[in-house]
MIMIMAR-762968 format. One record per residue (C-alpha): x, y, z; residue in three letters. Coordinates in steps of 0.25 Angstrom, whole numbers, plus 2048, in hexadecimal, padded with zeros to 3 digits. Layout:
BEGIN
xx:X | yy:Y | zz:Z | r:ALA
...
// end
This chain:
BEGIN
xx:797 | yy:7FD | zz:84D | r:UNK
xx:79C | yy:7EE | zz:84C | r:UNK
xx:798 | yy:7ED | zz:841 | r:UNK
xx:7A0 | yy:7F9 | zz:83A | r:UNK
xx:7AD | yy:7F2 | zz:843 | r:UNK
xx:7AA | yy:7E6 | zz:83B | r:UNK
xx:7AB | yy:7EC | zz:82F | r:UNK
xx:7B6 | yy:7F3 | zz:831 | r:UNK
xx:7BD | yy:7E6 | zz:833 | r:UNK
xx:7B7 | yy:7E1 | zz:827 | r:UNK
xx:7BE | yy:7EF | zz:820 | r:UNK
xx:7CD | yy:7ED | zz:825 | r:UNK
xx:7CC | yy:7DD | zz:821 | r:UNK
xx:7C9 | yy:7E3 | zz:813 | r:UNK
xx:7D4 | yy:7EC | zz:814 | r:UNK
xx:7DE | yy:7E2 | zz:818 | r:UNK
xx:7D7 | yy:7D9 | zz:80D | r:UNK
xx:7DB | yy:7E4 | zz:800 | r:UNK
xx:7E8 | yy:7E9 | zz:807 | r:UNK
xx:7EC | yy:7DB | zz:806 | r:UNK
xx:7E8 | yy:7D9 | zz:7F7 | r:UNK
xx:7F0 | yy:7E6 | zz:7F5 | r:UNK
xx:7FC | yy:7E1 | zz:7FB | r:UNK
xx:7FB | yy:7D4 | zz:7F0 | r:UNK
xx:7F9 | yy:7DB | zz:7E5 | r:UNK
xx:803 | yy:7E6 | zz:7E8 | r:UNK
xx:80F | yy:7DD | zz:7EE | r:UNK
xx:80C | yy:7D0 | zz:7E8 | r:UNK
xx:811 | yy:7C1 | zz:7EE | r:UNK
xx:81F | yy:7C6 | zz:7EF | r:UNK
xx:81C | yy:7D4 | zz:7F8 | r:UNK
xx:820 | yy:7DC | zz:7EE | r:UNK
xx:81B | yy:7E8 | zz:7E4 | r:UNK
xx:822 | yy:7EB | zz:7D7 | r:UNK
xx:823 | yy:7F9 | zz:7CF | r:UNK
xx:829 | yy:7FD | zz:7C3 | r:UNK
xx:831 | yy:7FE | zz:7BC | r:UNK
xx:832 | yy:80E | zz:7BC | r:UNK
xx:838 | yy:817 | zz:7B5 | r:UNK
xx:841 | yy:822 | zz:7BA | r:UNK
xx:846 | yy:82D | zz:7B3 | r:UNK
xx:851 | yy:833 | zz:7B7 | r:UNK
xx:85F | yy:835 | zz:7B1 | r:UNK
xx:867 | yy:836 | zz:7BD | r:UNK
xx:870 | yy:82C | zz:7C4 | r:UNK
xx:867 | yy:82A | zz:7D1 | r:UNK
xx:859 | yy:827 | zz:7D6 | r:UNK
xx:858 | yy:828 | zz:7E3 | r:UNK
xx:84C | yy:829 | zz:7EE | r:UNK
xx:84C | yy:834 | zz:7F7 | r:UNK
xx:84D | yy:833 | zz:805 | r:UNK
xx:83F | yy:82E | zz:80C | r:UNK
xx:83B | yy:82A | zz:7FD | r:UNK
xx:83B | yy:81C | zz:802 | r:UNK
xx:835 | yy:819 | zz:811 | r:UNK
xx:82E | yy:80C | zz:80F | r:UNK
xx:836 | yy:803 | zz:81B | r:UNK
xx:839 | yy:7F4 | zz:81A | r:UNK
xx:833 | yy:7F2 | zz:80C | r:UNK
xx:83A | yy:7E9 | zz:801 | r:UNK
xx:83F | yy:7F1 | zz:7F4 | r:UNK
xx:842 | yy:7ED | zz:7E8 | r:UNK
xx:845 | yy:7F9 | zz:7DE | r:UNK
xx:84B | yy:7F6 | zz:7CE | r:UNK
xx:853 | yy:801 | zz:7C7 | r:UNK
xx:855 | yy:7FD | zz:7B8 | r:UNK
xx:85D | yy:807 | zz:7AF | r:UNK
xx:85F | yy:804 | zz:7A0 | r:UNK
xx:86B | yy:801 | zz:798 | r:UNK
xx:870 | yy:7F7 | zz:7A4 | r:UNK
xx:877 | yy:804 | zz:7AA | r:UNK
xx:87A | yy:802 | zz:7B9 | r:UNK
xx:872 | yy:806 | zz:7C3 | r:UNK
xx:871 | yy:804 | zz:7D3 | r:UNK
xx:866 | yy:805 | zz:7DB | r:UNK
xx:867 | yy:807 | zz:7ED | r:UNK
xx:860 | yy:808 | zz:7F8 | r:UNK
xx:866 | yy:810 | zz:804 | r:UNK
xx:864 | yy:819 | zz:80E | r:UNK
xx:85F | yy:827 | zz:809 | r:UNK
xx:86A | yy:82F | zz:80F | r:UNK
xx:874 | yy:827 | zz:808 | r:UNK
xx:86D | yy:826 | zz:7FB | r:UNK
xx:86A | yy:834 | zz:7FB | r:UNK
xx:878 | yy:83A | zz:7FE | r:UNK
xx:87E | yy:831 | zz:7F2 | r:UNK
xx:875 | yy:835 | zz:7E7 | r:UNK
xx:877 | yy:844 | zz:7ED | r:UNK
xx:880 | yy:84A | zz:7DF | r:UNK
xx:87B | yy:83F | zz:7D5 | r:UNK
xx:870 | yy:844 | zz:7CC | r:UNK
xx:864 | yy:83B | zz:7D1 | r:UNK
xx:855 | yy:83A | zz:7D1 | r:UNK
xx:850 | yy:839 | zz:7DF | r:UNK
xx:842 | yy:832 | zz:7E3 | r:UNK
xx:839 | yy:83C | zz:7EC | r:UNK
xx:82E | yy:832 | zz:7EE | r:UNK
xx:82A | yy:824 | zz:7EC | r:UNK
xx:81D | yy:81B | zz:7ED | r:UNK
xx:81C | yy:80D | zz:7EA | r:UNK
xx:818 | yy:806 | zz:7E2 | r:UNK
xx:81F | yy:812 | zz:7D7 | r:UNK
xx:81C | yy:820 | zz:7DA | r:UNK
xx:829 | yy:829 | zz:7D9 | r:UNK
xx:82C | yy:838 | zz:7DA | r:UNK
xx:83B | yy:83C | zz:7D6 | r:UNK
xx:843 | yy:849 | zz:7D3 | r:UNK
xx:851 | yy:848 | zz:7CF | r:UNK
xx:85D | yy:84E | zz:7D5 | r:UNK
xx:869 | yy:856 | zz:7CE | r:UNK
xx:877 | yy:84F | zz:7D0 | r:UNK
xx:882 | yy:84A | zz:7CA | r:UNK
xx:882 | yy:840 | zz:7C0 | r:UNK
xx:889 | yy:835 | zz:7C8 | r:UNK
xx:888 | yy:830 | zz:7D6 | r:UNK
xx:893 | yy:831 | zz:7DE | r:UNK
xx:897 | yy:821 | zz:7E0 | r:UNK
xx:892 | yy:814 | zz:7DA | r:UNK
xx:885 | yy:812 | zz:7E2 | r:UNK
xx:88B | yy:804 | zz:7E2 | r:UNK
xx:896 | yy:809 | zz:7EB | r:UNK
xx:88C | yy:80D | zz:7F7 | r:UNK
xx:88C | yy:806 | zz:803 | r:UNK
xx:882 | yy:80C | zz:809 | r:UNK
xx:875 | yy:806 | zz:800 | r:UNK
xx:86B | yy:7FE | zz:807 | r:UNK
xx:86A | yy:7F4 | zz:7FC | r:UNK
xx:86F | yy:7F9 | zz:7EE | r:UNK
xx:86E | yy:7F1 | zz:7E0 | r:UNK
xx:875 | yy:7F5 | zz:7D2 | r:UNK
xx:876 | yy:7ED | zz:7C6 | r:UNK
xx:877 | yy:7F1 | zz:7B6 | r:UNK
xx:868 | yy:7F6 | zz:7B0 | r:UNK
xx:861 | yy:7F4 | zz:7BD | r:UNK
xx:863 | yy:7F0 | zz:7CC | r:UNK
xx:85A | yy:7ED | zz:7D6 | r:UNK
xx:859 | yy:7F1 | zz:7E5 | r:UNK
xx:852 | yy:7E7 | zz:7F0 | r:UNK
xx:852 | yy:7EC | zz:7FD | r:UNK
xx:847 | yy:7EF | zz:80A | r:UNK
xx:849 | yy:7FC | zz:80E | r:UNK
xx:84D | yy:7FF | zz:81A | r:UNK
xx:848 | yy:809 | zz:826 | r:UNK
xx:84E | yy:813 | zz:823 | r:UNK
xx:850 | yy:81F | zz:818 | r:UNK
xx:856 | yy:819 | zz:80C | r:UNK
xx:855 | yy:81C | zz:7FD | r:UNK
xx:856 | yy:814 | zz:7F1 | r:UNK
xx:85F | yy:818 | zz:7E4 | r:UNK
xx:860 | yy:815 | zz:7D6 | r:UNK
xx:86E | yy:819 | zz:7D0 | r:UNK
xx:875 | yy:817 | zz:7C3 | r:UNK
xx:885 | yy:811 | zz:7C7 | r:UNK
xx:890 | yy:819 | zz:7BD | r:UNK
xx:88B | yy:820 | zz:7B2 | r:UNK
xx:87F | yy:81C | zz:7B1 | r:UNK
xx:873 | yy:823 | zz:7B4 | r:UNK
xx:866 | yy:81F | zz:7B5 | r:UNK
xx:85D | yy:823 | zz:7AB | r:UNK
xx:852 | yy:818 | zz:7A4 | r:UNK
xx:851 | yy:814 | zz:7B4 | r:UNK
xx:845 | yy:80D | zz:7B8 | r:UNK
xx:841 | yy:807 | zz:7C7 | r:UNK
xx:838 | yy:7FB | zz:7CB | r:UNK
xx:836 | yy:7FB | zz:7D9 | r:UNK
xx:82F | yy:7EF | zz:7E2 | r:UNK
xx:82A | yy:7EF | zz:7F1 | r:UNK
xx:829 | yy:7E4 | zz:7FB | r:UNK
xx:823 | yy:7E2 | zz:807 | r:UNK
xx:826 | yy:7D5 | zz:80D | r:UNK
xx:81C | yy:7CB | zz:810 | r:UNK
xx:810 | yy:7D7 | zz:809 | r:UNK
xx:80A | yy:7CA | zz:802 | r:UNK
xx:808 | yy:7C1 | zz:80E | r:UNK
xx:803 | yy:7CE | zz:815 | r:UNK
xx:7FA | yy:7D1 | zz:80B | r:UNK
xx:7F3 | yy:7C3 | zz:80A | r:UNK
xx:7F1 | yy:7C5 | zz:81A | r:UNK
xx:7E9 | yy:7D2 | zz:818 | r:UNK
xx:7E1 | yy:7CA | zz:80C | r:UNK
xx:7DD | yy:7BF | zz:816 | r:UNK
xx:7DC | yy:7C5 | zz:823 | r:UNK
xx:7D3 | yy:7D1 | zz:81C | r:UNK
xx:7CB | yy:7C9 | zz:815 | r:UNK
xx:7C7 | yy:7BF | zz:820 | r:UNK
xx:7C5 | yy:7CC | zz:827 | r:UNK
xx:7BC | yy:7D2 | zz:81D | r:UNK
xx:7B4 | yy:7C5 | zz:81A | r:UNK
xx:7B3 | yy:7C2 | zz:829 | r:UNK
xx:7AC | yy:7D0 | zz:82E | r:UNK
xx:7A4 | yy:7D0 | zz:821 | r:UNK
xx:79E | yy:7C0 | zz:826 | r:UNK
xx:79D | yy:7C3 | zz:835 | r:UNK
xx:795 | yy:7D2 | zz:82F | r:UNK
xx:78B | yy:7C8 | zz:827 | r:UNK
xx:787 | yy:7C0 | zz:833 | r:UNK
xx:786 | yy:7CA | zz:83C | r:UNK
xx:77B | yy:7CD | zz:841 | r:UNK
xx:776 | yy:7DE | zz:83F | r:UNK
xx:777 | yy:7E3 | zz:84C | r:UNK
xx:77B | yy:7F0 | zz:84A | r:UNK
xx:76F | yy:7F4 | zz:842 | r:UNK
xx:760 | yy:7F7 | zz:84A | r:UNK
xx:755 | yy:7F2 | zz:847 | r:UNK
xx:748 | yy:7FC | zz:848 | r:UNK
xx:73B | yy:7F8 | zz:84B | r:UNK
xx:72E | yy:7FD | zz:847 | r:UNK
xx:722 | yy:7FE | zz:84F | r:UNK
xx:714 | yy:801 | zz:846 | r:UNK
xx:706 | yy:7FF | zz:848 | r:UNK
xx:6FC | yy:7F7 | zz:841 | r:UNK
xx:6F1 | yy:7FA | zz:83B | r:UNK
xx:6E9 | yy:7F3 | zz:846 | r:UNK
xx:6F2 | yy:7FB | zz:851 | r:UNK
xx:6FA | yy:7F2 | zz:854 | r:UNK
xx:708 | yy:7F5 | zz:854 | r:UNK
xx:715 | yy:7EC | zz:84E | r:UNK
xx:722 | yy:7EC | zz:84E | r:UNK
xx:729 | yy:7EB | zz:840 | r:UNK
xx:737 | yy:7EE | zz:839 | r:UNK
xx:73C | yy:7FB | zz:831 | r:UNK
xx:73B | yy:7F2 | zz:824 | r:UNK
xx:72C | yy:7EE | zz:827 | r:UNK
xx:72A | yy:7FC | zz:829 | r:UNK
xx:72F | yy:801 | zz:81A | r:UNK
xx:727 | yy:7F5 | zz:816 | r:UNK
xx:71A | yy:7F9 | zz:81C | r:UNK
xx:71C | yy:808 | zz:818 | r:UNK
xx:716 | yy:812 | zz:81F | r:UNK
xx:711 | yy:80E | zz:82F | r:UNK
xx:70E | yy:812 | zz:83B | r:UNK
xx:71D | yy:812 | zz:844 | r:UNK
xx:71B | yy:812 | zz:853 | r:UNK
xx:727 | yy:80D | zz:858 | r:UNK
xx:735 | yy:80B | zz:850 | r:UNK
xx:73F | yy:804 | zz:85A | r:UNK
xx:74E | yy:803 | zz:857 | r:UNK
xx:753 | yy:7F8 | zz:85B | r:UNK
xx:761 | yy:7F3 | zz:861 | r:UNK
xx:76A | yy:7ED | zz:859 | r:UNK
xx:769 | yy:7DC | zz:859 | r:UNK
xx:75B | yy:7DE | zz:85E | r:UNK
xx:750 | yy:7DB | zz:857 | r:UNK
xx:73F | yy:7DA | zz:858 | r:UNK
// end
């Protein structure tokens, strides 16, 4: 039974060992992991996530909204209550579910073609960015419901709309060289310490036969298969360590 604890403490330093090169190879040196860009088809003036669309907590965001023809566009985060009652009337596509690192369900929403105020004049949003053929919104989301909206500013709309998105964790990549180390000393360690150990969980069986000459002797199982077929008297199991 040791034994089997020993190895599974040889398992989770593995575990920790590839969980750490997945966390390099996804984030990076700077905590970070880049998608896109995406397109979004939609000819509205909104894109918007739902409600509980978002519910990761204290993560780093970064997300890229890029529209063609340098139209002006805007893009928000606030919270989900807010959002939500702005883009009520305006004709919009609205974001049902979302799974990094791109994985996006939608369905549009009838409206006007306008929303009812430049988003620019909000005072409500989290963090908000607009610029002429693209802004970008940099923000660590907060604990609590919020949402994040695309929106064309005037008359714009936003077809040709595409989205990168990035993801950060602070301090994934030091993190992850941890797990690397610590998992592998773990790992190589137990795999050592097993090597030198001596077997004690196994027992060792004993033969007794007789000789030709009536005497009797003790031997092993593998002089046993060696000898073929003899005469057993005795076959003693036994305790673990022990030997004859």
């Amino acid at each position: 039974m040791r034994i089997i604890g020993w190895r599974l403490l040889q398992g989770a330093g593995v575990v920790a060992l590839l969980v750490g090169v997945a966390g390099i190879v996804v984030f990076g040196p700077d905590s970070r992991f880049v998608s896109g860009p995406h397109p979004i088809d939609t000819e509205g003036s909104a894109v918007v996530t739902r409600p509980g669309v978002i519910a990761w907590k204290d993560v780093q965001i970064e997300v890229l909204a890029e529209v063609p023809g340098d139209k002006p566009v805007f893009i928000g985060l606030g919270n989900s209550v807010d959002v939500m009652s702005y883009v009520e009337g305006t004709e919009r596509l609205e974001v049902t579910a979302f799974e990094p690192p791109w994985r996006m369900e939608a369905s549009a929403a009838e409206g006007g073609p306008a929303l009812p105020a430049s988003p620019t004049a909000m005072d409500w949003w989290i963090a908000g960015e607009g610029g002429l053929g693209g802004a970008l919104l940099q923000a660590r989301l907060p604990d609590e419901s919020v949402s994040v909206a695309v929106l064309s500013v005037g008359d714009a709309n936003l077809r040709g709309l595409t989205l990168s998105t990035a993801y950060g964790i602070e301090g994934i990549f030091a993190r992850s060289i941890g797990l690397i180390v610590a998992g592998g000393a773990v790992a190589v360690l137990v795999h050592l310490l097993l090597r030198r150990r001596p077997v004690e969980d196994e027992q060792e069986v004993v033969y007794v036969v007789v000789e030709e000459d009536g005497s009797e002797r003790e031997i092993s199982a593998e002089e046993v298969e060696a000898l073929g077929e003899v005469e057993i008297v005795e076959e003693t199991e036994l305790p673990p360590g022990e030997s004859r």
